[in-house]
VEXKEMI-594059 format. One record per atom (N, C-alpha, C): z, y, x. Coordinates in steps of 0.1 Angstrom, whole numbers, padded with zeros to 4 digits, always signed. Atoms other than C-alpha are relative to their C-alpha. Layout:
# residues N
ZYX;...
This chain:
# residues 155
-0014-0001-0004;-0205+0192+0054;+0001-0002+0015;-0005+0002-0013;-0195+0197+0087;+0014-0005+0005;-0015+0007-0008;-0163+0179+0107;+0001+0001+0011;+0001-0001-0010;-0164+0192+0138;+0014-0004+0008;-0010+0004-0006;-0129+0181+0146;+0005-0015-0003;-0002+0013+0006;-0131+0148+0130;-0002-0011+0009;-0003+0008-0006;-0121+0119+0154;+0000-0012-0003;-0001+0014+0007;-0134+0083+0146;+0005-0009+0011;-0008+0010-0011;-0108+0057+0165;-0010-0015-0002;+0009+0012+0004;-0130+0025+0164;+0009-0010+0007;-0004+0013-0013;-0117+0000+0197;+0018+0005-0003;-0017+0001+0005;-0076-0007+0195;+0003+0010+0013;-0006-0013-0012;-0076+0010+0234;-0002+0012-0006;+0000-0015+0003;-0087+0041+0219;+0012+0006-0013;-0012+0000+0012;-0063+0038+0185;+0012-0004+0010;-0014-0001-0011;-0035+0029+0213;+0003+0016+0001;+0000-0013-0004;-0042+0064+0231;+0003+0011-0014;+0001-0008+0008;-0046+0085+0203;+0019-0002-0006;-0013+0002+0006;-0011+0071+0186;+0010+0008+0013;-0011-0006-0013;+0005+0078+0221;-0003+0017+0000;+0003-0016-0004;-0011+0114+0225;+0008+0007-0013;-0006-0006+0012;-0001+0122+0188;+0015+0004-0003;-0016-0005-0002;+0034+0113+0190;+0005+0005+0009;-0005-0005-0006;+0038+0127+0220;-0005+0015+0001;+0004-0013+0000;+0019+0161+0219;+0005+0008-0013;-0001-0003+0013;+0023+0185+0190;-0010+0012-0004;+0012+0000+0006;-0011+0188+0183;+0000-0005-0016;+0003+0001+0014;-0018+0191+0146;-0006-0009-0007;+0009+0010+0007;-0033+0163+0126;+0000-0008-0009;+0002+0007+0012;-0045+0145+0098;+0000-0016+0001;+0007+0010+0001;-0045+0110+0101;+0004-0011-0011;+0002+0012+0014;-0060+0082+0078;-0005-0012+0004;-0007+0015-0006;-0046+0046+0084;-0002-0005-0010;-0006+0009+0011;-0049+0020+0057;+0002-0014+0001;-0001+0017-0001;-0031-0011+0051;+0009+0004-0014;-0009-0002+0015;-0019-0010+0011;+0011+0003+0001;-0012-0001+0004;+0014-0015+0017;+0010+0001+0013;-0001+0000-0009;+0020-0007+0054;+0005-0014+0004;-0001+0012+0000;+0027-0043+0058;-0008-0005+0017;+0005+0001-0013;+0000-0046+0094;-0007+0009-0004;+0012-0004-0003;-0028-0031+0108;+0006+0012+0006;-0002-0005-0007;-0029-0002+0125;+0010+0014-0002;-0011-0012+0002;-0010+0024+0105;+0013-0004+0004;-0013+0005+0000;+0020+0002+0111;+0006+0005+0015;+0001-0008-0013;+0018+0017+0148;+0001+0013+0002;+0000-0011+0001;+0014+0051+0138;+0019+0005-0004;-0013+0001+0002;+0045+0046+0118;+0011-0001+0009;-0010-0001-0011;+0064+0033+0144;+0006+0011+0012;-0002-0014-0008;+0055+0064+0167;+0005+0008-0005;-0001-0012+0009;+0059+0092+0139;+0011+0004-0005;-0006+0000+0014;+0086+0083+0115;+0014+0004+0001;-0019+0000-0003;+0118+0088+0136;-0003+0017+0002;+0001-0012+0000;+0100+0124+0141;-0002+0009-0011;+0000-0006+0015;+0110+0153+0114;-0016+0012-0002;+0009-0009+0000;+0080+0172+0125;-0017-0005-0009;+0006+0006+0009;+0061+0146+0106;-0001-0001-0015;-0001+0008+0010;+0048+0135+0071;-0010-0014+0000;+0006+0015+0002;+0038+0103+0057;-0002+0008-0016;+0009-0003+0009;+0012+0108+0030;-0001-0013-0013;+0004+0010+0003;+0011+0079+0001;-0009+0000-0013;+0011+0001+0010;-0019+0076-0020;+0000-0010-0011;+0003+0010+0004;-0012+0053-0047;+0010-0009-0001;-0008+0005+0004;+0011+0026-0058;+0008-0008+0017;-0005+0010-0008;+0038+0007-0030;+0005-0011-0006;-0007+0012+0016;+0049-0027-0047;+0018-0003+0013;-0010+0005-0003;+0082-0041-0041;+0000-0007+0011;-0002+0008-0012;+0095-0054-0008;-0011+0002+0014;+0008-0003-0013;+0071-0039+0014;+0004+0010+0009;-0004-0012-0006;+0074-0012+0041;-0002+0011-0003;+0007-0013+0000;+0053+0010+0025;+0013+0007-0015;-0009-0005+0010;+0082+0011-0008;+0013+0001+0008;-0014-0008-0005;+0111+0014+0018;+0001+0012+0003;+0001-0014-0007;+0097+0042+0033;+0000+0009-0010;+0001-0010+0011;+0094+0058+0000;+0015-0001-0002;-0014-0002+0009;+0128+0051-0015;+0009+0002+0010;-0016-0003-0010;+0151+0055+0022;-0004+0009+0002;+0003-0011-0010;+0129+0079+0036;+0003+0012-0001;-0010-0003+0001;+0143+0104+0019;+0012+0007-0002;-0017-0003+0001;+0178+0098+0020;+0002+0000+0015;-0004+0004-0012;+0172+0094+0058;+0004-0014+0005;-0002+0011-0001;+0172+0060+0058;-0010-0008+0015;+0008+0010-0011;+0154+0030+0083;-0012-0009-0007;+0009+0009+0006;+0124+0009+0074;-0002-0016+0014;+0000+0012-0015;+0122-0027+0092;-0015+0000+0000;+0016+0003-0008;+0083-0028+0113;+0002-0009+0008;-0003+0011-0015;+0078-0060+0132;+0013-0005+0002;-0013+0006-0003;+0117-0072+0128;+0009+0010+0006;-0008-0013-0009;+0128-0033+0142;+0002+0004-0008;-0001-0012+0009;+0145-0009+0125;-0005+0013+0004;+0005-0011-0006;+0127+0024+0126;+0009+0011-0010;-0006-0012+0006;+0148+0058+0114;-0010+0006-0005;+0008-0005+0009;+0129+0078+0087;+0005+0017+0003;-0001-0019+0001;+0129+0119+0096;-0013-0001-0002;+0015-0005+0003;+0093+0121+0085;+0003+0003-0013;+0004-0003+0016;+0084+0137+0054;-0006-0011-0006;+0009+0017+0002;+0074+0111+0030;+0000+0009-0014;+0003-0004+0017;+0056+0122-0002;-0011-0010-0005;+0008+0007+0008;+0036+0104-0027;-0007+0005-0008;+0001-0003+0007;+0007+0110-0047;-0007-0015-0011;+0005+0013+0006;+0003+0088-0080;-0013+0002-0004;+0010-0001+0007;-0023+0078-0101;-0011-0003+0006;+0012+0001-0005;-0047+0067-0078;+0001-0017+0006;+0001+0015-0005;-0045+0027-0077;-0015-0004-0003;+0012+0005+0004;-0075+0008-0075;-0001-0011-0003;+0003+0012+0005;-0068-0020-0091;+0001+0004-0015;+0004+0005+0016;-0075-0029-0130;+0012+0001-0010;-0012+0001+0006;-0052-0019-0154;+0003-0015-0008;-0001+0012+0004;-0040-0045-0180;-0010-0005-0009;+0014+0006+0012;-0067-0041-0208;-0012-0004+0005;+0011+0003-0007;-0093-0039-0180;-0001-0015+0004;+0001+0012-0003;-0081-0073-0171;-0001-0012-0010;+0001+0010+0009;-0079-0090-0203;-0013+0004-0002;+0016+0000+0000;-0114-0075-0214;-0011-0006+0011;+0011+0009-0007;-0130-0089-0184;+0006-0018+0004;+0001+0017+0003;-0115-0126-0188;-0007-0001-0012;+0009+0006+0015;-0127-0121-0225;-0015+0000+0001;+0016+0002-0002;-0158-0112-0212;-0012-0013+0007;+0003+0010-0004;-0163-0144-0194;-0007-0011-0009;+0011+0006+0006;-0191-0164-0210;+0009-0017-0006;-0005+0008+0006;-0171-0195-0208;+0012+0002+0005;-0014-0007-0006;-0133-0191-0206;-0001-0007+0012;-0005+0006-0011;-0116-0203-0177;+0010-0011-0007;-0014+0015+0006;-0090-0236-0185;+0013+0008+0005;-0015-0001-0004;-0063-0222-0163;-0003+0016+0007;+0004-0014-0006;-0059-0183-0153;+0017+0001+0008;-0014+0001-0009;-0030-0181-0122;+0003+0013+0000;-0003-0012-0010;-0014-0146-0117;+0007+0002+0010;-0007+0000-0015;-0001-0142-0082;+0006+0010+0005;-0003-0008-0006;+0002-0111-0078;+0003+0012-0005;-0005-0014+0009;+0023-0076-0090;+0014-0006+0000;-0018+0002-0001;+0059-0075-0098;+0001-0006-0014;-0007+0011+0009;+0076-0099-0122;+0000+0005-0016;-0005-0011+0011;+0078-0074-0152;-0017-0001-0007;+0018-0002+0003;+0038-0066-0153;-0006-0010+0003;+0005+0010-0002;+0031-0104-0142;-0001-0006-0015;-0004+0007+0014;+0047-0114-0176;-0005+0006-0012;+0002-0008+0015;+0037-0084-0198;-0022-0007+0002;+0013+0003-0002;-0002-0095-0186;-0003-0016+0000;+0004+0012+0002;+0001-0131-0190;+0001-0002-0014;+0003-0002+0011;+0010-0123-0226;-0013+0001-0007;+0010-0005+0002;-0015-0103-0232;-0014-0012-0003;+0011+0010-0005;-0039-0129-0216;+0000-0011-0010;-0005+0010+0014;-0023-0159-0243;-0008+0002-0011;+0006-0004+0010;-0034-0139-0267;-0012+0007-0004;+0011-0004-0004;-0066-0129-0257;-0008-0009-0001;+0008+0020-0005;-0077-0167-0247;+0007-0003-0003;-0007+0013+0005;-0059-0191-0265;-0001-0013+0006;+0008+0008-0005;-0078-0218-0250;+0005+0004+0015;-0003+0000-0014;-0070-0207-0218;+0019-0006+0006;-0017+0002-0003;-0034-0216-0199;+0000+0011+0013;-0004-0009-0007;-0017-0188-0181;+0010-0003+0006;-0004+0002-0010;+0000-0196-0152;+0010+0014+0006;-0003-0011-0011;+0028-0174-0135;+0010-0007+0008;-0004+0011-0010;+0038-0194-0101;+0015+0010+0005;-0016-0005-0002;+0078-0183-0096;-0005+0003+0014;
């Protein structure tokens, strides 16, 4: 396979430039940022440049959870709405689409079958993390999977 137009940003000066050339030229491009849930890192910059421009999309691969930038941007963006980055509000004219089905984390059975798989259980199993709904339906599960065990979901 060839990539002859394929541009790897490595150093932050060079991922600076490039965000500035992007938003400001309208030069065509693909680019691939990841921070789960736009939350930091470097897409959060792209963002900021892009998002107020209509000649943009925003691409999302994959699940955004609650309360992040990456699920404002889905659910304002839109209706034309603002996403807050860094404590700013940024205006949403970018295209924003989603595609599902492609999370990489463990569904629910995958998660109980690999505590059951666990040679010796665990005493205490914490869930931290997911939204309130699928924290509860998976600590169930887990009860009844390991009895012996105690399932933990920290408010």
């Amino acid at each position: 396979m060839a990539f002859e137009e394929l541009v790897t940003v490595d150093s932050h000066e060079d991922h600076q430039r490039m965000v500035t050339y992007l938003a400001e030229s309208r030069q065509p491009a693909i680019v691939i940022a990841a921070s789960g849930m736009c939350a930091g890192g470097r897409v959060v910059n792209y963002l900021k440049a892009m998002l107020g421009d209509p000649r943009h999309d925003v691409l999302f691969v994959g699940y955004q959870a609650a309360g992040t930038p990456g699920r404002a941007i889905q659910r304002y963006g839109p209706r034309g709405g603002y996403v807050a980055l860094d404590g700013e509000r940024y205006p949403i004219h970018a295209q924003v689409h989603t595609l599902g089905g492609y999370s990489a984390h463990a569904d629910e059975q995958n998660l109980v079958d690999f505590v059951r798989g666990i040679p010796v259980p665990p005493r205490e199993i914490r869930l931290v993390h997911g939204e309130a709904g699928a924290k509860a339906a998976l600590a169930e599960a887990l009860r009844g999977a390991v009895p012996g065990s105690k399932v933990v979901v920290p408010a």
